[in-house]
N, C-alpha and C positions, 0 to 999 in steps of 0.2 A: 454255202450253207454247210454249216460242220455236223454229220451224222453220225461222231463219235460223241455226240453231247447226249446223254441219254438221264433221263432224271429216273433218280431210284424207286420212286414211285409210278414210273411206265415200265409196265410188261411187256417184254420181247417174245415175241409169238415166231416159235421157228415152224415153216409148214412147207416141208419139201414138196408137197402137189401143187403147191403155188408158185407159176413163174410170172415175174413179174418183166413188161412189155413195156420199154421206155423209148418214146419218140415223139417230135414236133408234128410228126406228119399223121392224122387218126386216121386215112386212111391204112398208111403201110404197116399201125397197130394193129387197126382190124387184119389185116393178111396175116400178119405175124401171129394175132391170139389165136386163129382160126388153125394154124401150122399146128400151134403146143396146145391147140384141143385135142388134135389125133393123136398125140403122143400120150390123149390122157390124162392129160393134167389142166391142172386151172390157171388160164391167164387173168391177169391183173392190169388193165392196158390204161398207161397216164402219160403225162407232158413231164418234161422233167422236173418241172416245178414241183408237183404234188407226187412224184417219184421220190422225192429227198424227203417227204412226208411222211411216205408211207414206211420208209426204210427205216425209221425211229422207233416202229413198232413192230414191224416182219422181216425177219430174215427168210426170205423166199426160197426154193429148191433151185434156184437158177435165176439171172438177169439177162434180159435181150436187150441191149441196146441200138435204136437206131441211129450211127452218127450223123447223119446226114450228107448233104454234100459234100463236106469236106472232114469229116469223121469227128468234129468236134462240136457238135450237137446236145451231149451228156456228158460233155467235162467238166460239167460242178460237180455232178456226182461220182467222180471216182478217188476224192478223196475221201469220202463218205464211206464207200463199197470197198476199199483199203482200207480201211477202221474195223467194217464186218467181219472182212477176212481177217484180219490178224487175231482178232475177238475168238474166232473160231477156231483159232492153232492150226488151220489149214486154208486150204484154197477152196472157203466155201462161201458165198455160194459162187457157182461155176459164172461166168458174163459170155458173153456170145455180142460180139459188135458186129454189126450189118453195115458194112460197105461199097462203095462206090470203086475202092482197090481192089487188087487181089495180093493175098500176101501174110506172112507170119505178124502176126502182133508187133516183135521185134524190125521185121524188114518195114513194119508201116512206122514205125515209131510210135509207135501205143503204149501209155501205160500199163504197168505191170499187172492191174488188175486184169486183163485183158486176158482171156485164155485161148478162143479161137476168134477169126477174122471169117465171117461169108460174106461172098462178094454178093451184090446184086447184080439182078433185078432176084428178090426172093423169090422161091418157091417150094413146095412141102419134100420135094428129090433133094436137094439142097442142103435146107435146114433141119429136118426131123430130125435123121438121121447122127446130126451134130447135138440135138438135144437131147437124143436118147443114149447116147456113146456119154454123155456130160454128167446125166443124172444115174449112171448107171456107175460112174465110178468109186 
């Protein structure tokens, strides 16, 4: 799905309190939306299906992705979330992949949209801490 297609007639809603929460598994959304509650912000929690939906109309304050087992779970969407970024003249919005590894984006072999890597199993020690360092820069 190309999420650099955008028709001139749809409005791009940029809302930095909105992190949006992408994974197959709706359990480990729920853990995750429930993380970037405490941080105070609003999650946005889908399958990556309707993830590439939503990104045609929100550029959110951040993306959580969960790879899944093999970290490639949300690889439609990062040619998409590479469209966002360059759109925005920086590295915004920030992505957060939730892994199975432990390791730099680069050591995992991650596309570049990729900014930080947290290993699982999630929990709020973990990951806040990465979402509020993210949104705070």
């Amino acid at each position: 799905m190309n999420l650099g297609t955008r028709s001139s007639s749809t409005e791009t809603i940029h809302d930095p309190s909105q992190v949006l929460v992408v994974g197959k598994s709706p359990i480990n959304r729920v853990v995750v939306s429930k993380i970037v509650e405490r941080s105070g912000l609003r999650p946005i929690s889908e399958s990556p299906d309707m993830a590439a939906r939503i990104l045609r109309t929100l550029v959110p304050g951040a993306i959580v992705l969960d790879g899944g087992p093999d970290n490639k779970d949300c690889d439609g969407l990062m040619a998409g979330i590479e469209t966002l970024r360059r759109a925005s003249g920086r590295q915004n919005p920030p992505v957060i992949l939730l892994s199975t590894k432990t390791g730099t984006p680069e050591s995992l072999g991650l596309p570049s949209v990729v900014d930080v890597v947290v290993a699982k199993p999630i929990t709020p020690e973990r990951l806040q801490p990465v979402i509020d360092r993210l949104l705070r820069r």
